[in-house]
N, C-alpha and C positions, 0 to 999 in steps of 0.2 A: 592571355592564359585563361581558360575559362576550367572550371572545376565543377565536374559532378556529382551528382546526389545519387548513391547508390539505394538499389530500390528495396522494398523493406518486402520480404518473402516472407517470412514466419514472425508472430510474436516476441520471440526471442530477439528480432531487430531492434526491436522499440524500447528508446532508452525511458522510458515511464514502465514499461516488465519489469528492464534489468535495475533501473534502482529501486521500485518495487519489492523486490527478491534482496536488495540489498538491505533493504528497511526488514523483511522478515528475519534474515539471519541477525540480526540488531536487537530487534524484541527478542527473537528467541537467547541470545546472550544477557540480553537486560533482566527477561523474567529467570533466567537462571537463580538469578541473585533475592530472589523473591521469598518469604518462608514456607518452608513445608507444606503450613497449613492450607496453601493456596493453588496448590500444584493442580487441585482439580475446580479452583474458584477463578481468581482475577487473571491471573497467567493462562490459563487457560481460553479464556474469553479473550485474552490478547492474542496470543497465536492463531487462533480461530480465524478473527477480524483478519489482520496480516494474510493470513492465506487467501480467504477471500479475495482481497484486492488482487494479488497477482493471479490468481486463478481464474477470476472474473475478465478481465483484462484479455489473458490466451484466448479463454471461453470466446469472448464478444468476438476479439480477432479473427478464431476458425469458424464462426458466424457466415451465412450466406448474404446478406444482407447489410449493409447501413444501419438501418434499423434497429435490427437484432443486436449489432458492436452497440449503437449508442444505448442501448437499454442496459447489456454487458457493464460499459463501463459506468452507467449511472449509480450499478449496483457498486460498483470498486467502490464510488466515492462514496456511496452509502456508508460501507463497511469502512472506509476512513476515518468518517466520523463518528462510529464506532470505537475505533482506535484513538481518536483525539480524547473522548471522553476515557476512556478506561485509562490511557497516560494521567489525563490531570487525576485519576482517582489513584494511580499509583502515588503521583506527587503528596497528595493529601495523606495518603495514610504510609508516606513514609517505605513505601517499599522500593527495595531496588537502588542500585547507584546514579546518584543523581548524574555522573557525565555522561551514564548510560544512556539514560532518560532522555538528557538533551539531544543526541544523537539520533533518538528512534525521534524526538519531536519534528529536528532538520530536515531529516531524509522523508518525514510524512508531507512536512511541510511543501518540499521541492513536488514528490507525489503529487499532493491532491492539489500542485498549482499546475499540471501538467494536464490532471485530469480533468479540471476545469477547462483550462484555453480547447483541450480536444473536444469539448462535448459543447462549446461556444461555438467552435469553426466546422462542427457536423449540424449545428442549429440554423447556419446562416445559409 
């Protein structure tokens, strides 16, 4: 029995988009939880980051080039670590629900290790 690998036509294939996309609606439930006074501060700067990464990702995708995807997605991981930092600054200053928190850390986690192996096996 041999099994195949169906082929990946749109961004939307690629399970590093769609948990991507899973991590934004994540933050955006997390910084929900955030106050007021931040709505156009830290929150802010989060959702930002978060969009980036899966936007970057499409972007790179409908790209003509190798090239062009690999620079796409250096930015995602860019904006990652964006979002790594602005998490631990939530942690510090106490905003948000911490199972939230842990949640958007998981799914960044699994992210920017995908992002890595891809921009490893486009190097080699």
């Amino acid at each position: 029995m041999t099994t195949t690998v169906e082929p990946i036509h749109s961004y939307k294939d690629l399970i590093v988009w769609q948990k991507s996309m899973d991590l934004l609606v994540a933050v955006y439930g997390f910084t929900d939880g955030f106050p007021e006074t931040e709505r156009y501060g830290l929150s802010s700067q989060m959702r930002r980051a978060t969009v980036s990464i899966s936007s970057n990702i499409a972007e790179g995708r409908r790209r003509g080039s190798r090239k062009d995807y690999r620079q796409f997605l250096i930015i995602a991981y860019g904006s990652g670590a964006e979002l790594e930092t602005q998490l631990e600054a939530s942690r510090r200053l106490s905003f948000g629900r911490d199972e939230n928190r842990t949640r958007c850390d998981a799914l960044l986690n699994e992210v920017m290790r995908m992002l890595n192996k891809m921009l490893s096996n486009m190097s080699a």
